[in-house]
matplotlib code that plots the C-alpha trace (Angstrom):
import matplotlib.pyplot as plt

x = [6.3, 3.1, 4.1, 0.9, 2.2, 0.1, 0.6, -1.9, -1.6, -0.7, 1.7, 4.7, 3.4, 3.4, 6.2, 9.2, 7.2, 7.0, 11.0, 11.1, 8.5, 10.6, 13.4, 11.5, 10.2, 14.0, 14.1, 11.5, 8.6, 4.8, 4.5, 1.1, 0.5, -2.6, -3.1, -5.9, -7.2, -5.5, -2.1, -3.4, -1.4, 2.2, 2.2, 0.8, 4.0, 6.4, 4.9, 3.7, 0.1, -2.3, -5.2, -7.2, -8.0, -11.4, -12.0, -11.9, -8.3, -9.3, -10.6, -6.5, -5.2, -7.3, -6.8, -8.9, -7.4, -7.7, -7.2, -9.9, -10.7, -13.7, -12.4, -10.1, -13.4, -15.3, -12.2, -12.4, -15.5, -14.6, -10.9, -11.8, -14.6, -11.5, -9.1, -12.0, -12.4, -8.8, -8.6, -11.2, -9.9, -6.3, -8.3, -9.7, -6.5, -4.7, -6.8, -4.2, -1.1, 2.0, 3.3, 1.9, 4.3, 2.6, 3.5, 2.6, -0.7, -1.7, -1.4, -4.5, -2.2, -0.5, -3.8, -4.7, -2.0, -2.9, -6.4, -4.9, -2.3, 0.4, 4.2, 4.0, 6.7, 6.6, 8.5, 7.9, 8.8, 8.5, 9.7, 6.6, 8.0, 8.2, 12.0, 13.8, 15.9, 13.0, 9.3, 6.7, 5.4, 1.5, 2.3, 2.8, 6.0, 9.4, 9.7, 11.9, 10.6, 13.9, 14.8, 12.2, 8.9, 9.7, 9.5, 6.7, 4.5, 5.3, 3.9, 1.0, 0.4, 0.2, -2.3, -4.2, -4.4, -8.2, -9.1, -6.5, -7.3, -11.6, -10.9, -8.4, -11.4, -13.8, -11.2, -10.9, -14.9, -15.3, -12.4, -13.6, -10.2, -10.2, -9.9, -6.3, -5.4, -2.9, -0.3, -1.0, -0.1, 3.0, 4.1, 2.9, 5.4, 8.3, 8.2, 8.1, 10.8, 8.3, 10.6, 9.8, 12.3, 12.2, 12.9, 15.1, 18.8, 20.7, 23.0, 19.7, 17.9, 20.2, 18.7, 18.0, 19.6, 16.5, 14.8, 13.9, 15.9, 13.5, 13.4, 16.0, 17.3, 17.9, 17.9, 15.9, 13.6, 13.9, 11.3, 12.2, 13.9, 11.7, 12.0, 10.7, 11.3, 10.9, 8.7, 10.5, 8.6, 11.0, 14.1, 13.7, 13.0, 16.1, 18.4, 17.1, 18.8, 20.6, 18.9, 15.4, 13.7, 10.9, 7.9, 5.6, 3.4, 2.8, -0.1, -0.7, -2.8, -5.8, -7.9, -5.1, -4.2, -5.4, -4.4, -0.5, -0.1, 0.1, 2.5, 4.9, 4.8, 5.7, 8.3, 10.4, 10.0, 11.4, 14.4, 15.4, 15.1, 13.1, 10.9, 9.2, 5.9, 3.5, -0.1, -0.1, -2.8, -3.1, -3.9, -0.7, -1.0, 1.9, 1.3, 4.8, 7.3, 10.7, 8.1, 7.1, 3.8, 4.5, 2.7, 4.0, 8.1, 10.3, 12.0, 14.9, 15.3, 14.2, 15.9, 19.2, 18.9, 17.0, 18.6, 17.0, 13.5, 10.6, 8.3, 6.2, 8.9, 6.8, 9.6, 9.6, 10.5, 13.1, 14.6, 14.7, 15.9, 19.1, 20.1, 20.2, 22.3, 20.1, 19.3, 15.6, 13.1, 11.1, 7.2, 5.8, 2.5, 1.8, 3.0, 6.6, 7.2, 8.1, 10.5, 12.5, 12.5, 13.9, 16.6, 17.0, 18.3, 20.3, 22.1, 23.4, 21.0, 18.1, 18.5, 15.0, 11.9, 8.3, 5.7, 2.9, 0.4, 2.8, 3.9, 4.5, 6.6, 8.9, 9.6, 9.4, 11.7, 14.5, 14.5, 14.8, 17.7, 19.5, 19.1, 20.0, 22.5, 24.5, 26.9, 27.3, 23.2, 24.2, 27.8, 26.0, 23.5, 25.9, 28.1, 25.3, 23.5, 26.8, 25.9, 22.3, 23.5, 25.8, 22.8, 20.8, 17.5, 15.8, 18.8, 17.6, 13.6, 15.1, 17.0, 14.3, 12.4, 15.0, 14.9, 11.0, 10.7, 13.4, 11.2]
y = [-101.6, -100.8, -96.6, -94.4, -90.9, -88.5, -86.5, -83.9, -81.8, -81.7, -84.0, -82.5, -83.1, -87.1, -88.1, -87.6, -89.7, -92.5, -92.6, -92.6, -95.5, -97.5, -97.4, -97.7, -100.9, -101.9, -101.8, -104.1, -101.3, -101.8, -98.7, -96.7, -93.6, -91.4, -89.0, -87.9, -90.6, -88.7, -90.4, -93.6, -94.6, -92.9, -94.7, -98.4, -98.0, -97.9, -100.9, -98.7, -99.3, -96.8, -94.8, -92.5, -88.7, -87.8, -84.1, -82.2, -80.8, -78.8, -76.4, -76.0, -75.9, -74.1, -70.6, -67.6, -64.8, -62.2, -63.5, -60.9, -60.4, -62.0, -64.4, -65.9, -65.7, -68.0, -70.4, -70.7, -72.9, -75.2, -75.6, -76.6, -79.0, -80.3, -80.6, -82.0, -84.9, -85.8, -86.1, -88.2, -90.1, -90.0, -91.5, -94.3, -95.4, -94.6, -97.5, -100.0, -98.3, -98.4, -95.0, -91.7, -89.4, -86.2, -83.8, -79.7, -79.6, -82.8, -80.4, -82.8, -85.8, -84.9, -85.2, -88.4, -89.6, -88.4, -89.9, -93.4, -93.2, -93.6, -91.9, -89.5, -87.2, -84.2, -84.9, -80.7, -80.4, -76.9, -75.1, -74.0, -73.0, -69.2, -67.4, -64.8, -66.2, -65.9, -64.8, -67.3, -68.9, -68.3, -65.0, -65.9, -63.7, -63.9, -59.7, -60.1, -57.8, -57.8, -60.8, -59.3, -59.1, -62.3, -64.1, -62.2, -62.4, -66.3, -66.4, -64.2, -66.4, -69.7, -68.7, -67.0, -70.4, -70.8, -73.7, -76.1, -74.4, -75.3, -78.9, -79.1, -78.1, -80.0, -82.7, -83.0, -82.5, -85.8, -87.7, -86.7, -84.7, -81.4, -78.1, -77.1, -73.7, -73.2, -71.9, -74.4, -77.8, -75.7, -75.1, -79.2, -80.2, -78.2, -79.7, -82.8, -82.2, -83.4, -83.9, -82.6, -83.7, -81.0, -83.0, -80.1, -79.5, -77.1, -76.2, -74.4, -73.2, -73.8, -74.9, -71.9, -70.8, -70.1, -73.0, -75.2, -79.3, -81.5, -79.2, -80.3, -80.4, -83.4, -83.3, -83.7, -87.3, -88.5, -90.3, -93.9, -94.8, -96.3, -98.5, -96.1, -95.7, -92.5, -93.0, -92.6, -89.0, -87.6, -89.0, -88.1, -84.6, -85.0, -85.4, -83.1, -79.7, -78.1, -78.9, -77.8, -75.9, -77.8, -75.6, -76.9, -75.6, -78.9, -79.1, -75.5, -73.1, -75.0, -73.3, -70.5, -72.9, -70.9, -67.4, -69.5, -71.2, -68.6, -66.5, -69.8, -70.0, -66.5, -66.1, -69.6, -67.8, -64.6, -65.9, -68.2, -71.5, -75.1, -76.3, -79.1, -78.2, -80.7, -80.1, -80.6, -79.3, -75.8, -78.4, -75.9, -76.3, -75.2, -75.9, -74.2, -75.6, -76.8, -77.5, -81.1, -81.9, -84.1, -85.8, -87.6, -87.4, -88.4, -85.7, -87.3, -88.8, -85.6, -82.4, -83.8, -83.6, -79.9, -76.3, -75.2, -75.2, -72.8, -74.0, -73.1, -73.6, -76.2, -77.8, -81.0, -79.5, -77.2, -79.8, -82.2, -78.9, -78.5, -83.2, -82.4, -79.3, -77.5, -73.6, -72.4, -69.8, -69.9, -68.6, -69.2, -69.0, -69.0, -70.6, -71.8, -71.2, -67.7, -68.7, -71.2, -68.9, -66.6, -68.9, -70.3, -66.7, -66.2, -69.5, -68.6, -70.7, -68.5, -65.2, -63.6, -64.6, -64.1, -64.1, -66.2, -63.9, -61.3, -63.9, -62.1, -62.8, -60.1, -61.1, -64.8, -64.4, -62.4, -64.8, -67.5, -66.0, -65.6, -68.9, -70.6, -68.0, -67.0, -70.2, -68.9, -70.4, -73.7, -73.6, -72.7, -74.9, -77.9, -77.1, -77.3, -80.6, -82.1, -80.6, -81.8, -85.3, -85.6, -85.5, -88.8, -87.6, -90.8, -92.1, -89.5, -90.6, -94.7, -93.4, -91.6, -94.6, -97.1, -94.7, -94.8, -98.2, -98.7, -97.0]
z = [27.8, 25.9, 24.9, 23.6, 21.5, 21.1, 18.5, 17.5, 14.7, 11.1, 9.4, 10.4, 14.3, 13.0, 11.1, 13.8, 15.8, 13.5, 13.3, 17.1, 17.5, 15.3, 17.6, 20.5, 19.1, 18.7, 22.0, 22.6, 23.2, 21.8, 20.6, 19.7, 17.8, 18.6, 15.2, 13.4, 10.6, 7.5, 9.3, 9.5, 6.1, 7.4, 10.7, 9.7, 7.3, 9.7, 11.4, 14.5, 16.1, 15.7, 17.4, 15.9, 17.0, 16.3, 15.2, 11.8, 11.3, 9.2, 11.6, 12.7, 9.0, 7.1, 7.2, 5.5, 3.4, 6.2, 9.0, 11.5, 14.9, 14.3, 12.4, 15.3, 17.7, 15.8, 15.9, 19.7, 20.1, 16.9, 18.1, 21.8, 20.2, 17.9, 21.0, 23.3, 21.0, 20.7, 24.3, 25.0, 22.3, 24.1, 27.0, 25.3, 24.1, 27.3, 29.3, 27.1, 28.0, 30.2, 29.1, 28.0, 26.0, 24.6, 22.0, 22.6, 21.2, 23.5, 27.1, 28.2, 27.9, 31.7, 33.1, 31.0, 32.8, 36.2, 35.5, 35.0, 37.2, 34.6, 34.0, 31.4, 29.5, 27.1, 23.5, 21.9, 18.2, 19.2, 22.5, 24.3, 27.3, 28.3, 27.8, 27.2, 24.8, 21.8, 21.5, 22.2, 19.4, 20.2, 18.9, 15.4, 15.0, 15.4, 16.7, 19.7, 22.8, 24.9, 27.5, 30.5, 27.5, 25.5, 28.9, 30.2, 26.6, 26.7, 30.0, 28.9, 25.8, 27.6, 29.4, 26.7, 24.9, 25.5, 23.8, 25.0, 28.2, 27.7, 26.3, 29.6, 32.1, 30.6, 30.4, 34.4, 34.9, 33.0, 34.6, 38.2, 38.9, 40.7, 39.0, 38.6, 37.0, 33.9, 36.6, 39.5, 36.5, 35.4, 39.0, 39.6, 36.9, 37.6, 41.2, 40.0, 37.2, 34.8, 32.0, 28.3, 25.4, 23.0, 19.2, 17.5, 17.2, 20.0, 16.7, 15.1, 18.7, 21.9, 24.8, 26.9, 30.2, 31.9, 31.8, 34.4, 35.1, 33.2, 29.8, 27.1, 24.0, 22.4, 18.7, 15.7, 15.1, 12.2, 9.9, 9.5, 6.2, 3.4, 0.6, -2.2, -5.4, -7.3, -10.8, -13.7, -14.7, -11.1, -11.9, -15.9, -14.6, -12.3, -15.2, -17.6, -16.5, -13.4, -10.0, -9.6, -6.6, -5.0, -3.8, -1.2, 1.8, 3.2, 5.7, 5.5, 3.1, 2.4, 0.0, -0.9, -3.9, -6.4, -5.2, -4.9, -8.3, -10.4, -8.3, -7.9, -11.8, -12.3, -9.4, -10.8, -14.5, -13.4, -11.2, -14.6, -12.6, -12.8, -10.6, -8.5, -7.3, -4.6, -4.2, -0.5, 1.1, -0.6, -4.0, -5.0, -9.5, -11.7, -15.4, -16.9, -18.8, -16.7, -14.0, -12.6, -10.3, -8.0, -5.0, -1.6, -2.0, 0.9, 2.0, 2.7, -0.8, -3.0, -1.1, -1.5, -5.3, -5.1, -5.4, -2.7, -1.0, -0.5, 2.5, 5.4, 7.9, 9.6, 12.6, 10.5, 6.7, 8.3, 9.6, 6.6, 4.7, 7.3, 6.9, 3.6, 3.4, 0.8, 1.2, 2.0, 1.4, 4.4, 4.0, 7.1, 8.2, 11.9, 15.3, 15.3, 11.8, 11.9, 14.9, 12.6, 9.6, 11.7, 12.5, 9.0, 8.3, 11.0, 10.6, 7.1, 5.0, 4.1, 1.8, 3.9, 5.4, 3.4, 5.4, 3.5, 3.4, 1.9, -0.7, -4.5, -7.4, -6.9, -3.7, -4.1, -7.5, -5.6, -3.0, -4.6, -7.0, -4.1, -2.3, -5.6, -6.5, -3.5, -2.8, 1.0, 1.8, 0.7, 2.5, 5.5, 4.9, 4.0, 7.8, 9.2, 7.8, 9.6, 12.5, 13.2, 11.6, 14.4, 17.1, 18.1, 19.5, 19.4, 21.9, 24.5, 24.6, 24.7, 27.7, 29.5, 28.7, 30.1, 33.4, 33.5, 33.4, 35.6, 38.2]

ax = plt.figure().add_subplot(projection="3d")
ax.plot(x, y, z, "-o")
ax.set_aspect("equal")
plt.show()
């Protein structure tokens, strides 16, 4: 079977996906990824076929120092442009496929499929389905409003998504298929027990109650495993003192570099620990002494041999945070990050939560005294790695797969 993901986003919307097309392929799949260029790289390594997105990401990543009304209003035009792109982009690659699985910031991908006539399936890194279990994530918060308003603001949010709403519309207008409201496709897919996989663990966010058949949680996908081999200048570092904290905002903070350095240096001086810093996309410097710059570092390999982490709380760092049983100190910055912070806390294995743009040394150096410090973080964080090891997410998509084809 010849499978097209979609994944649009930022790394962290990639790299499960690469883990999961590896074992599709295992089973005898062709399997295609659909990501912006910058993933080109990640995906050809894992020996997956790949499609580019066209569109500048940047317009999703980068993110100003005040973040204004006005601000946010000039986003809407360049964000539908940047979705509008990636699905015509999905449709050229969907004329080559037998299957269509989308991630949540692909929504255009179920009527790619409709267009062509092909079965289709939701795999969410993040729950985008309203409930009364948790806030939606379109809110960028974590404040709870009860079971009756976290249900009735995820609603409200859904349909306040305007651009994936535009690039939808405009979607349907080229492909010759009738208008269809935001409600009316949600309505179409829960009569049809359209089936979406959600890609997280129900030991960090259960399933919940009020969903409807078709929505699940499986557990996390992983990145495949790699043969690398860490330059001498990492492992050196490695073995010259106690366990160092690493210090990275991944995709996130574009052009907030500068402000970030400085406070990073200070906040590891202050709370008396080393450090590994990674540019990512912030170009995050630290030039201080007990401090190494590094750049790509497989997860996987370096966070078992770290103290603890300070990250965005993107779905995919949290989750590499929680296989390797190492404490966090989550600084989110928007969407679903706030959501697993939240979680990290509750769970044991996070002192606090600081939001990014409220990041200072004071705050940064007592949290990550205490995420180094306090042996209950890593305890919960070590019961829990056992946990989310235990889960095979990737063994849910080959079944739904096996039943798809089966058809």
């Amino acid at each position: 079977m010849r499978i097209l993901v979609v994944a649009v986003g930022s790394r962290g919307d990639v790299v499960p996906y690469t883990g999961l097309g590896v074992r599709l392929q295992r089973e005898g799949h062709a399997v295609t990824i659909a990501a912006h260029p910058s993933y080109a790289a990640l995906v050809a390594e894992a020996g997956l076929g790949f499609h580019p997105l066209p569109g500048d990401l940047g317009v999703l990543l980068d993110l100003p120092e005040r973040s204004t009304p006005a601000y946010q209003a000039r986003r809407v035009p360049r964000l539908t442009e940047l979705l509008r792109l990636a699905a015509l982009g999905t449709v050229e690659a969907a004329a080559s496929t037998d299957l269509l699985l989308v991630n949540g910031s692909a929504p255009f991908g179920y009527d790619v499929a409709e267009a062509f006539g092909l079965p289709s399936a939701g795999l969410h890194c993040q729950p985008m389905t309203p409930t009364g279990d948790f806030p939606p994530i379109v809110l960028h918060s974590a404040r709870s409003w009860g079971r009756r308003g976290n249900r009735l603001l995820g609603e409200l949010g859904l349909r306040s998504m305007i651009p994936f709403h535009r690039a939808t519309a405009q979607l349907r207008r080229e492909l010759c298929l009738p208008r269809r409201s935001v409600g009316e496709t949600a309505a179409e897919q829960a009569r049809a027990g359209w089936p979406i996989l959600h890609g997280h663990s129900p030991a960090v966010l259960r399933r919940p109650p009020d969903w409807r058949p078709g929505l699940d949680v499986v557990g996390y996908w992983w990145p495949p495993e790699r043969d690398w081999q860490p330059p001498a200048e990492l492992t050196a570092f490695l073995d010259a003192g106690p366990p160092p904290v690493f210090v990275s905002f991944g995709s996130m903070a574009g052009g907030h570099g500068a402000r970030l350095g400085p406070i990073v240096a200070a906040a590891l001086r202050r709370a008396g620990v080393r450090g590994i810093v990674q540019a990512g996309r912030a170009g995050l410097r630290v030039d201080a002494p007990d401090v190494l710059e590094v750049g790509d570092v497989p997860h996987e390999w370096l966070f078992e041999r770290v103290a603890a982490v300070v990250h965005h709380a993107g779905a995919g760092t949290t989750a590499a945070t929680l296989r390797a049983g190492v404490p966090s100190v989550p600084t989110p910055v928007f969407a679903d990050q706030p959501l697993w912070s939240r979680r990290l806390v509750e769970l044991g294995c996070a002192p606090t939560v600081l939001p990014f743009r409220r990041l200072d040394v004071p705050r940064l150096a007592t949290a990550l005294a205490a995420a180094v410090g306090d042996p209950r973080h890593r305890d919960a964080a070590r019961s829990l790695s056992a946990a989310v090891r235990a889960d095979d997410g990737a063994a849910a998509v080959v079944a739904l797969v096996r039943r798809i084809a089966d058809r």
